[in-house]
C-alpha positions in Angstrom: 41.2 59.9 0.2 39.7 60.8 3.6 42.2 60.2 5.5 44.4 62.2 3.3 42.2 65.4 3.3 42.1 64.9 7.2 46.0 65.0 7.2 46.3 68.4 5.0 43.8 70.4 7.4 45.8 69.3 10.1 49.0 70.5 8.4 46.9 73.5 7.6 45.8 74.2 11.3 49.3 73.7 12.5 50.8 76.2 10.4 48.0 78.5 11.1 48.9 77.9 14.8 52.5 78.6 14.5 51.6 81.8 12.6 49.7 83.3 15.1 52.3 82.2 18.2 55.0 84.3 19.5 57.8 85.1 17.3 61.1 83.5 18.7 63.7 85.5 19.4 67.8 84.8 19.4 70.7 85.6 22.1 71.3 89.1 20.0 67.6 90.5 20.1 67.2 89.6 16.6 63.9 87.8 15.5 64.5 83.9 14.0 62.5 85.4 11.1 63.8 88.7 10.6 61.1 90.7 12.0 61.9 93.5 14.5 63.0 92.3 18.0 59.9 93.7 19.9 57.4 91.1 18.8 59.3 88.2 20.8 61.1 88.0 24.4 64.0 86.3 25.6 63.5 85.2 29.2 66.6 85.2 31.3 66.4 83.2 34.4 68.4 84.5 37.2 69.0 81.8 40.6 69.4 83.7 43.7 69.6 82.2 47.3 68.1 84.6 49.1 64.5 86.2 50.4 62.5 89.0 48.0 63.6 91.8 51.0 67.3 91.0 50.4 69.1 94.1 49.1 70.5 92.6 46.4 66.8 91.1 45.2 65.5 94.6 44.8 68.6 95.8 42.7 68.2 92.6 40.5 64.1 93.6 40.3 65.0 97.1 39.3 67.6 96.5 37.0 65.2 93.5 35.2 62.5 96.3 34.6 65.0 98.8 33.2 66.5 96.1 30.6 63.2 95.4 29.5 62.4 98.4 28.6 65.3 99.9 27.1 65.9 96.6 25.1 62.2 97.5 24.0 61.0 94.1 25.3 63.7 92.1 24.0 64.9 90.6 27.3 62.8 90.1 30.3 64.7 89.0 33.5 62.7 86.5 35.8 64.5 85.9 39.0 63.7 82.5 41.0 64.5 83.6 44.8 65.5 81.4 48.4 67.1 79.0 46.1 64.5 77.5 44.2 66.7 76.6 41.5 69.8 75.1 43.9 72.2 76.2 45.8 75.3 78.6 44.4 77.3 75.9 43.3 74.5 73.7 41.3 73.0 77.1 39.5 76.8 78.3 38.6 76.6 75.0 36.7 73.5 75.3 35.3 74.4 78.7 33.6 77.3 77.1 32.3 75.1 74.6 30.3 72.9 77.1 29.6 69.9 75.8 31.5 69.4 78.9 33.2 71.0 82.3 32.1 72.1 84.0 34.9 73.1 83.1 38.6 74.5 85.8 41.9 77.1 83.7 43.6 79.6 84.0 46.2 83.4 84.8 44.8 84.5 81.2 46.2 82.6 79.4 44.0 84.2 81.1 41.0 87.5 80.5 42.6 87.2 76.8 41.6 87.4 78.0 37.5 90.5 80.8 38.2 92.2 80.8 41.3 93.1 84.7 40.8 89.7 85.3 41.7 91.0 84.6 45.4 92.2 88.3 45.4 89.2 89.9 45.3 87.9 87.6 48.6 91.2 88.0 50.5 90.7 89.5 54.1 91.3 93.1 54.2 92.3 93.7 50.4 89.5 96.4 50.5 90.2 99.4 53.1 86.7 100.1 53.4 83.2 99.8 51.7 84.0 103.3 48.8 87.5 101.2 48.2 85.7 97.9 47.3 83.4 99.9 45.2 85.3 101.8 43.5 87.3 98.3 42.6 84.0 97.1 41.1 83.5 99.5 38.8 86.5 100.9 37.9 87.5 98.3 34.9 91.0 96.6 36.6 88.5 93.3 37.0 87.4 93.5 33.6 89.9 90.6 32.3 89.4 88.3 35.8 85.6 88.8 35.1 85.9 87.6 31.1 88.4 84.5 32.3 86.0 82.4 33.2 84.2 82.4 29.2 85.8 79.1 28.3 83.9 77.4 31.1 80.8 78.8 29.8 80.2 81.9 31.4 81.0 85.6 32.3 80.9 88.0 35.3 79.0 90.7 35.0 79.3 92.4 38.1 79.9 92.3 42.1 78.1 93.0 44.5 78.9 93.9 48.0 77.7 91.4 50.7 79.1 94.3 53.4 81.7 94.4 55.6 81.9 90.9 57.8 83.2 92.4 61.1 84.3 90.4 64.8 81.4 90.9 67.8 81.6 89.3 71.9 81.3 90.2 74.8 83.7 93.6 75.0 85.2 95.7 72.3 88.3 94.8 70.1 90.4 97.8 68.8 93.5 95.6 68.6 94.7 92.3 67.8 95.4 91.8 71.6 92.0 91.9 72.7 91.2 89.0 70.8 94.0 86.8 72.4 92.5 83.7 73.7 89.1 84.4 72.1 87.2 81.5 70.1 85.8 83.1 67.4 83.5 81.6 65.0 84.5 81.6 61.4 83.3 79.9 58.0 83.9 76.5 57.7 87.0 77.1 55.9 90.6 76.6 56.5 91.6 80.1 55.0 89.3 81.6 57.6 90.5 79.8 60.2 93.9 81.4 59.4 92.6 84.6 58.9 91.2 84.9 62.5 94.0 83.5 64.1 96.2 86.1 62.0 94.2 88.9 63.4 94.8 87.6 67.1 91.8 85.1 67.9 91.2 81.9 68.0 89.5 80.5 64.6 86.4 78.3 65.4 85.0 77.3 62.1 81.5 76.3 63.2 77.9 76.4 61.3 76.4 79.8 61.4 73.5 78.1 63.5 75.1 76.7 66.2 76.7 80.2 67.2 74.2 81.8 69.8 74.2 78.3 71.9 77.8 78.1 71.8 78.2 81.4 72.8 75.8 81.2 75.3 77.3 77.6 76.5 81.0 79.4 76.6 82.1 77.2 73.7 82.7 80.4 71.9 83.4 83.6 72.6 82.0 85.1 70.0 81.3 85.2 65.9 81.9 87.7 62.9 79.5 88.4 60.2 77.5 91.9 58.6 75.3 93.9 60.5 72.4 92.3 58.9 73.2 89.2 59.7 74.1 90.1 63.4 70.4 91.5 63.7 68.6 88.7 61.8 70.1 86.2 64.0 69.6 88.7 67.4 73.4 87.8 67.9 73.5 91.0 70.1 71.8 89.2 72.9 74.7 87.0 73.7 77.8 89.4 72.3 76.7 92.6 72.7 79.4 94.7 71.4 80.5 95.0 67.7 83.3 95.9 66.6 83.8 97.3 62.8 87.3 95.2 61.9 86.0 95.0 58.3 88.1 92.3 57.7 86.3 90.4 54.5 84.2 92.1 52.3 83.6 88.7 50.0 81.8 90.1 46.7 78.8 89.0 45.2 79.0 87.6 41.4 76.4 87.8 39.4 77.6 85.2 36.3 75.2 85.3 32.9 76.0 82.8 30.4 79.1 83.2 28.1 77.1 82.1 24.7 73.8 84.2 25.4 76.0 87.3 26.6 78.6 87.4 23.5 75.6 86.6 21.6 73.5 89.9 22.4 73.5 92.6 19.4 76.2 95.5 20.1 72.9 98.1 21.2 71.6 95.0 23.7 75.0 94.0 25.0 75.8 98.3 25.5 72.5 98.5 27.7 72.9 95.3 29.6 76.8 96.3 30.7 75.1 99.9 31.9 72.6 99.2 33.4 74.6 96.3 35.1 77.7 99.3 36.6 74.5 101.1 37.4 72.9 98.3 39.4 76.5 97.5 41.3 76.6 100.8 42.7 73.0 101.2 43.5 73.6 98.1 45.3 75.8 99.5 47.7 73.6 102.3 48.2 71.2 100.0 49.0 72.9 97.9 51.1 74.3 100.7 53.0 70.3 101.5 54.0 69.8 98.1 55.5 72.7 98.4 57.8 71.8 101.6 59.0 68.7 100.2 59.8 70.1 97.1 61.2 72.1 98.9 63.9 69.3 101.1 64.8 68.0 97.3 66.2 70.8 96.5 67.5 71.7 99.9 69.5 67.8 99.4 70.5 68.4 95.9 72.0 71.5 97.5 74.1 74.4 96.8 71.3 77.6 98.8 71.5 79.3 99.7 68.1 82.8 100.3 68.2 85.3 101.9 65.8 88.8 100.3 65.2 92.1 101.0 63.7 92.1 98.3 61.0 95.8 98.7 60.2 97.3 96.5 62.8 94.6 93.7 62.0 95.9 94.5 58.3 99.2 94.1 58.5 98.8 90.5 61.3 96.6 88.8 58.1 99.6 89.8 55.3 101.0 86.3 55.0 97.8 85.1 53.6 98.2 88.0 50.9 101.7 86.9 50.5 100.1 83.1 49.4 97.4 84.0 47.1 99.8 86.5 45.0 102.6 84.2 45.0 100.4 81.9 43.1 100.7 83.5 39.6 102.4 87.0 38.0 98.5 87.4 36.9 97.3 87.6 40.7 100.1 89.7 42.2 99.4 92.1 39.2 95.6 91.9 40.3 96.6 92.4 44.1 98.5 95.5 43.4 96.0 97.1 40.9 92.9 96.4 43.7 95.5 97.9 46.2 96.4 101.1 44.4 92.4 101.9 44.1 92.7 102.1 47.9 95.5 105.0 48.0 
């Protein structure tokens, strides 16, 4: 008999306990027991590979706070930064099972699920940074963006990652300057075209090898955003940096396809907002941190040079040629990103 009184308090206590915790609270906003949304949060983990002073980090922070508080505390975003959660391709899988809920990751790495999504990476398909922005939010990649929701997620925006532009030793204004010049490119065979297509020589090489190479003669130079330039003091051994703007690869931030169609009409309205909102505050943002980034550079005796992008254009137009010729979905694509740009 003691034993069984002993058992009911405990049964007691517990449900005492489970009265008094938080209230749980589904994908839509909607309390598990029917009481208002406000009482309970969902958490939605976000993985991104880069610092707290990234541009893209304090976008993210900003538009976290905002959903929290027009959802009225229904969703709290908690982003885990310098890849504490994986790198791009292990946390794209994680929001596919659902482990975490939301991810930022380079377009390549969504290439794998659609190929059309090799569009929106191709070398010069934007004509300048308003071009790839206007892309972004003008709704002709809202069907690539909701391809993907059979492999368990969505896109809910881009982001810009800048303009990735050639730098050495003199200026290049045309495709002929960069004759004979070894060039150091992503590991990737598609870059290694694209640089030889614009004139060069393609060196795919790890980003941290560059300054030694160049300073060795190995190379005669790289390609990569302002920031990046300044962050690696790449201006001490090529000094003058030339604005080809020949890839501006976007940014994806990818949420969970379950948790996203799951979110109440209001919740789902907010989120998609306040999402458009954040992708052009981004490039505002962005924008900021290369000013300031050539402000170091031109300090530290770096040139800046304007260029005619149309010749390096039309050099790089068989690799445009390939990626459309791939599907009647992709050319389609290709010519609605392109007409954005007239």
């Amino acid at each position: 008999m003691k034993r069984i009184l002993l058992g009911l308090t405990a049964v007691v206590l517990a449900i005492s306990v489970a009265g008094c915790g938080k209230t749980e609270v589904k994908d839509d906003g909607a309390a598990a027991n029917g009481a208002p949304a406000s009482v309970g949060t969902k958490t939605l983990k976000l993985a991104f590979n880069q610092s707290e002073s990234h541009p893209q980090y304090k976008v993210l922070a900003e538009f976290g706070e905002k959903l929290e508080q027009e959802t009225e505390g229904a969703y709290k975003l908690e982003i885990a930064p310098n890849a504490l959660l994986g790198d791009q391709r292990a946390t794209s899988e994680l929001v596919q099972s659902g482990a975490i809920q939301m991810s930022v990751v380079g377009n390549p790495i969504v290439e794998n699920f659609n190929k059309d999504f090799a569009v929106i990476g191709l070398p010069y398909v934007y004509d300048s940074m308003e071009h790839q922005k206007e892309v972004f939010v003008s709704g002709v990649l809202d069907e690539l963006f909701g391809s993907t929701r059979s492999n368990g997620f969505v896109v809910a925006g881009a982001f810009t990652a800048g303009s990735r532009n050639v730098y050495t030793d003199k200026p290049i204004t045309t495709p002929q300057d960069l004759a004979g010049y070894k060039i150091r490119v992503m590991e990737s065979d598609t870059m290694k075209k694209m640089l030889d297509y614009m004139g060069g020589v393609g060196t795919p090489m790890a980003q941290s090898e560059v300054y030694t190479a160049v300073q060795q003669g190995v190379l005669e130079g790289g390609e990569n955003n302002e920031v990046t330039y300044v962050d690696l003091k790449h201006y001490e051994i090529a000094p003058f940096f030339s604005n080809t703007q020949h890839l501006m690869v976007p940014d994806l931030i990818l949420i969970n396809a379950k948790l996203y169609d799951g979110m109440s009409e209001e919740h789902r309205e907010i989120f998609d907002r306040l999402m458009k909102e954040a992708v052009v505050q981004e490039f505002e943002v962005w924008s900021d941190s290369v000013e300031a980034a050539k402000k170091v550079a031109t300090d530290n005796g770096a040139t800046f040079v304007e260029v005619d992008i149309k010749p390096f254009q039309d050099n790089v137009k068989p690799l445009h040629d390939e990626v459309t010729a791939v599907s009647e979905s992709a050319k389609a694509l290709y010519d609605a990103v392109r007409a954005l740009a007239r």
